[in-house]
N, C-alpha and C positions, 0 to 999 in steps of 0.2 A: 546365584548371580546370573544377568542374564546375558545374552552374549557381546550386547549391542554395553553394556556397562562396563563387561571386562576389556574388550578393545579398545573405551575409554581411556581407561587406565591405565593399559600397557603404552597407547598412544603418548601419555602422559608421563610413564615412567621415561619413554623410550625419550623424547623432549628432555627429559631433566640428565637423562645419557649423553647426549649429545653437547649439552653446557658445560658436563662434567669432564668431560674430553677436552673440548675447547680450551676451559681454565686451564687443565695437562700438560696439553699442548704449549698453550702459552708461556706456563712456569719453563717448559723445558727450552724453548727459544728463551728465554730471559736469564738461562741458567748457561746456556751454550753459544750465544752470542751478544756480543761486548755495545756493541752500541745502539743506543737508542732509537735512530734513523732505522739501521738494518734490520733490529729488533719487529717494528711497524711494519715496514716492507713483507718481511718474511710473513708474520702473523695474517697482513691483509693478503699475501699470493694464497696462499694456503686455506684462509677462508674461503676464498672466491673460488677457488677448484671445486673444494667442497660444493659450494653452493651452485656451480654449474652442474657439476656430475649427478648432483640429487635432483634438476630441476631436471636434467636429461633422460634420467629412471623413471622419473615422476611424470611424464608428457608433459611440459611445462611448452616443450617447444613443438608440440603436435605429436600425435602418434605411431608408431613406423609398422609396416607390415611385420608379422610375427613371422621371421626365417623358418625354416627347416633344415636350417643346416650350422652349425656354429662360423658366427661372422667375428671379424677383429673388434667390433664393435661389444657384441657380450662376451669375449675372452675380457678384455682390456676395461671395460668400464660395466655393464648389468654382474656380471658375476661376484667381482669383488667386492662392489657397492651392498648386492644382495648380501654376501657374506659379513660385511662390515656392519650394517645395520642388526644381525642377527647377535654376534660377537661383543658388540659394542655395549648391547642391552647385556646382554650376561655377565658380560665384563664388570659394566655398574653396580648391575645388584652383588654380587660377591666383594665388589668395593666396599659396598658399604657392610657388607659381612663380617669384612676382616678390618673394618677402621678400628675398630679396639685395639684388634693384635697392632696394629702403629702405632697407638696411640701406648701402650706400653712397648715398645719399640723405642719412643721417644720420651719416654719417662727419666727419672731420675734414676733408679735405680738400676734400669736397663742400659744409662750412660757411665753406669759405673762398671757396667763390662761390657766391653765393646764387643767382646767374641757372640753375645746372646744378643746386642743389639742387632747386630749383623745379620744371624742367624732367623731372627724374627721379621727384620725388614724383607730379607730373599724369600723367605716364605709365604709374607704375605703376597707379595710381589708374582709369585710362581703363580698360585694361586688366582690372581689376576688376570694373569696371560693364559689360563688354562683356553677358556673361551676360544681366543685367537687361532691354539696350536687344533685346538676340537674342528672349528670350523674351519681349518684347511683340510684336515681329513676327511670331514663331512662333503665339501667341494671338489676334491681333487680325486676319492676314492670313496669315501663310502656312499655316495650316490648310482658308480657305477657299480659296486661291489655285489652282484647278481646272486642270489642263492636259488636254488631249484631246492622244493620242500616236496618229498613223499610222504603224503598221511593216505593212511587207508580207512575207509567209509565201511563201515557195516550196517551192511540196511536188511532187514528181518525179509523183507516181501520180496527182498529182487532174487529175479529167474538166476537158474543157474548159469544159463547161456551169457548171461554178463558176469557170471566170476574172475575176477581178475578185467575187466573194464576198465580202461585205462580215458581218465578226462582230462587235460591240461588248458587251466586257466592262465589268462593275462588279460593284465585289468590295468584301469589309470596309465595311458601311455601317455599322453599330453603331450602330442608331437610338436617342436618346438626346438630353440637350438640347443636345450640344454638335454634333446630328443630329440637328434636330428633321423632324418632319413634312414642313414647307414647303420644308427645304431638299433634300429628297433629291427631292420634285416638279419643284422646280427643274433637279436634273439626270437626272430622267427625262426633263424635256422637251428639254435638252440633247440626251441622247440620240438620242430622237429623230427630234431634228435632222440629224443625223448619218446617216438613212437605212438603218439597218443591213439586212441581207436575217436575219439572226437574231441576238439576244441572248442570251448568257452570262454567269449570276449567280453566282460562286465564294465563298459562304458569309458566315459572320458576320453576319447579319442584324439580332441584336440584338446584345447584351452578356451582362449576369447577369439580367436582367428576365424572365420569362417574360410577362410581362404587355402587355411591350411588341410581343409577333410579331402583333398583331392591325394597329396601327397600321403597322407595315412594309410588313407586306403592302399594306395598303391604297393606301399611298405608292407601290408600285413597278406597283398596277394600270395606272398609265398609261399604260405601256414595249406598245410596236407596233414587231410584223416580221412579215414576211410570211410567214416559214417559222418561225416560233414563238420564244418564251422559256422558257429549259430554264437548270436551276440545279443548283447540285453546295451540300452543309453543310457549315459552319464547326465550328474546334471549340469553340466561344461558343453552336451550337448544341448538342451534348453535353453539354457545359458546365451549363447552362440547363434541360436534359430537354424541351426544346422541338422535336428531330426529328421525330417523330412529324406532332406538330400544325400547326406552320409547314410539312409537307407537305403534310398535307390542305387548310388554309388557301387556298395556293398554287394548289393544286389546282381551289379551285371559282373563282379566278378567271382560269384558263389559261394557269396558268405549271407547267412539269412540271420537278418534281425529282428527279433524276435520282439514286438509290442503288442504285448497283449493278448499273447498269441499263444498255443502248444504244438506240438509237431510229439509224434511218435517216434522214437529212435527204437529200431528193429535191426533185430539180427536171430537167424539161427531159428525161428518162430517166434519168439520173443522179444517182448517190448518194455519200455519204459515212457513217461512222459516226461518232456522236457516245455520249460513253462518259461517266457521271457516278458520283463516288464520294465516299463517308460521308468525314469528316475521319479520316487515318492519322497514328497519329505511331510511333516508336522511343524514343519519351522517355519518361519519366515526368511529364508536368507538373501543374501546379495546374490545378486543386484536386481531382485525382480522376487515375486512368488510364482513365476510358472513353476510347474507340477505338485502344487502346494495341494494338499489334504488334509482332511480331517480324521479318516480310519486308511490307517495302509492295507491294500490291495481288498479294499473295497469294490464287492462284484466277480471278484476272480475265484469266488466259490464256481464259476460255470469254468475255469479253467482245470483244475483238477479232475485228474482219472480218479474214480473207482477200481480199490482191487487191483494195485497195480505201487509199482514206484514212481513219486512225482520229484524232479527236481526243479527248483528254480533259479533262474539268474534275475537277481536282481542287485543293481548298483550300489543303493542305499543299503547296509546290514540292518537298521531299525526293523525293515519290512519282516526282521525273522519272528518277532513275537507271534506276529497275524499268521506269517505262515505254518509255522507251529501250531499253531489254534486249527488251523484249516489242513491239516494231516499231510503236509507239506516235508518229504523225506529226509529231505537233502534241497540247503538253500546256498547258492554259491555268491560273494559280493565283492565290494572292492572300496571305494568313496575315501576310506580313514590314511590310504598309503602308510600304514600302519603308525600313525604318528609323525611320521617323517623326522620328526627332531623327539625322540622318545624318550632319551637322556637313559633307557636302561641300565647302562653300566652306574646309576645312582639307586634309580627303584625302578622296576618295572611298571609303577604305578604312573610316572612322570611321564604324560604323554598329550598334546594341545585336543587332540579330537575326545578323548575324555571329556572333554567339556559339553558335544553334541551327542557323545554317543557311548554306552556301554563296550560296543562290541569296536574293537580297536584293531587285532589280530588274531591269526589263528582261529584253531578249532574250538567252537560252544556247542553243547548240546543242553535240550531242555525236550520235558515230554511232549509226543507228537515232532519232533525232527533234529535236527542239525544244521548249524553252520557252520560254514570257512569262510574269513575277512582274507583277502588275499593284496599284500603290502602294496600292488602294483610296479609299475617299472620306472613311470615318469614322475615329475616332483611339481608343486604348484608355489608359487610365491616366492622362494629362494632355494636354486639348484645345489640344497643340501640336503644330506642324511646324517643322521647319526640314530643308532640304537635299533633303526629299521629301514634293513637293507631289503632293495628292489628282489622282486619275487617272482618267480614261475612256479604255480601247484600245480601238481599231479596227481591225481585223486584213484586209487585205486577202489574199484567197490569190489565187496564180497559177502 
């Protein structure tokens, strides 16, 4: 199925969600208020909020600069809305899940015990509301609910002088209000804490904002290692037309981004290469095909040391096959936010970027290298988590 056909359809479910609510809604004013007049009244105040508050999410009424800071405006109306549109589709399909169990609930035999009738109505009922209770979680806590992950890398080739080499990744920040300023300071200092000997930045910086890469930047001046801070572009930054300048940006406050480019990280006599590249994809996606390809990291055979350990930062995890092929050690990425809504606690399988991509989280290995998908810290489309909470790696080599 292809991507442009499933968003059809969700479109389309998400539509027949919304009617489903509506008729709900309506039964329950007609069940909880007596008269006819008031009944209307109520039914049309109600719809008309709705239909304001969607058209106001939706730019109906023009588009507003993306804050950096949480405003009353996405406390009080983007957040919930986001949450309610995601809730609301889940909410449906499990509707329709459980109309059986109602549907003996309301049977004949089920009205001849009332205790099982009852029993089977809360149930289905519970089950309904799960959505709702998930996605305040998701909103309120599991978005900010930060893990720091130690995996340790064993790479055959690398010197001893890097044993114990400590890299701390963050990736997908998406500054923005639901990543405002203060909080991405917050886990710079996190950071570090953490002591890294060098830090890697795996893209996404902003969003759609171009307005917003000044305060990014600004937020991640904090970040200290001793052997530098070196970053690879998202594709939020193509996206945006903001490569360029969040290069430069970067640049004058001594964080090096890395397109296309290698640099030698040295210590003690000994080196490794470190390899940074522009976001690749094989896909078509929105809203545009900038950095669109047909073989990933096509050419970057002239980036790779001989004899030596190569890592690379690259945003897209796809790019790991090619770099595997190209004896590429250690491949660090970010793109997936691990699913963001990954539904884990049902299968670990249940996860939306499944759909673009094999590599979702966590550590893969295949011969010729490795990689770590790193869950990022910020969220794109609805400031929720569930199943995959926001990430700091630490990558210990030895």
């Amino acid at each position: 199925m292809s991507l442009a056909l499933f968003l059809g359809i969700l479109m389309a479910i998400f539509l027949g969600s919304q009617i489903y609510w509506y008729v709900r809604a309506r039964a329950l004013v007609k069940k909880r208020v007596k008269t006819r007049k008031a009944q209307i009244l109520l039914t049309a105040a109600g719809l008309a909020v709705y239909l304001a508050i969607f058209a106001l999410n939706f730019g109906v009424f023009g588009r507003r600069a993306s804050p950096t800071r949480m405003t009353w405006y996405d406390a009080l109306i983007s957040a919930p809305f986001a949450s309610w549109v995601v809730c609301s589709l889940l909410a449906f399909l499990l509707a329709i899940l459980v109309w059986p169990v109602r549907r003996v609930a309301r049977s004949a035999s089920a009205l001849a015990s009332p205790g099982r009738r009852q029993f089977l109505e809360r149930s289905a009922n519970a089950v309904v509301a799960a959505p709702f209770v998930a996605g305040a979680y998701a909103l309120l806590y599991g978005r900010l609910n930060l893990q720091v992950t130690h995996q340790p890398i064993r790479l055959a080739r690398l010197p001893k002088a890097f044993s114990g080499f400590r890299i701390a990744q963050l990736s997908d920040i998406h500054i923005g209000p639901f990543m405002p300023e203060d909080q991405i300071r917050k886990y710079v200092q996190i950071t570090n804490g953490l002591k890294p000997d060098l830090i890697a930045l795996t893209g996404d910086f902003v969003t759609w904002d171009p307005s917003t890469q000044r305060a990014v930047v600004s937020a991640l001046t904090g970040l200290h290692a001793p052997l530098g801070i070196f970053g690879c572009l998202g594709n939020h930054e193509a996206w945006s037309h903001t490569e360029d300048s969040i290069t430069r940006m970067f640049q004058q406050v001594g964080i090096r981004i890395l397109r296309r480019e290698r640099v030698p990280v040295s210590t003690q006599g000994a080196s490794f290469n470190l390899i940074g590249v522009d976001f690749e994809t094989s896909r078509h996606m929105a809203p545009g095909s900038e950095n669109f390809v047909r073989t990933y990291l096509e050419g970057a055979e002239t980036l790779v040391a001989p004899d030596t350990v190569n890592i690379l930062m690259s945003h897209n995890p796809d790019t790991f096959d090619r770099a595997a092929e190209l004896g590429i050690d250690l491949s660090l990425a970010g793109h997936t936010h691990g699913g963001q809504v990954a539904l884990e606690f049902v299968s670990p399988e249940i996860a939306p970027s499944r759909l673009v991509t094999p590599y979702v989280a966590g550590w893969f290995q295949k011969p010729g290298g490795q990689l770590y998908v790193n869950r990022g810290i910020g969220t794109i489309g609805v400031p929720m988590r569930i199943g995959a909470p926001p990430e700091i790696t630490v990558y210990e080599l030895v």
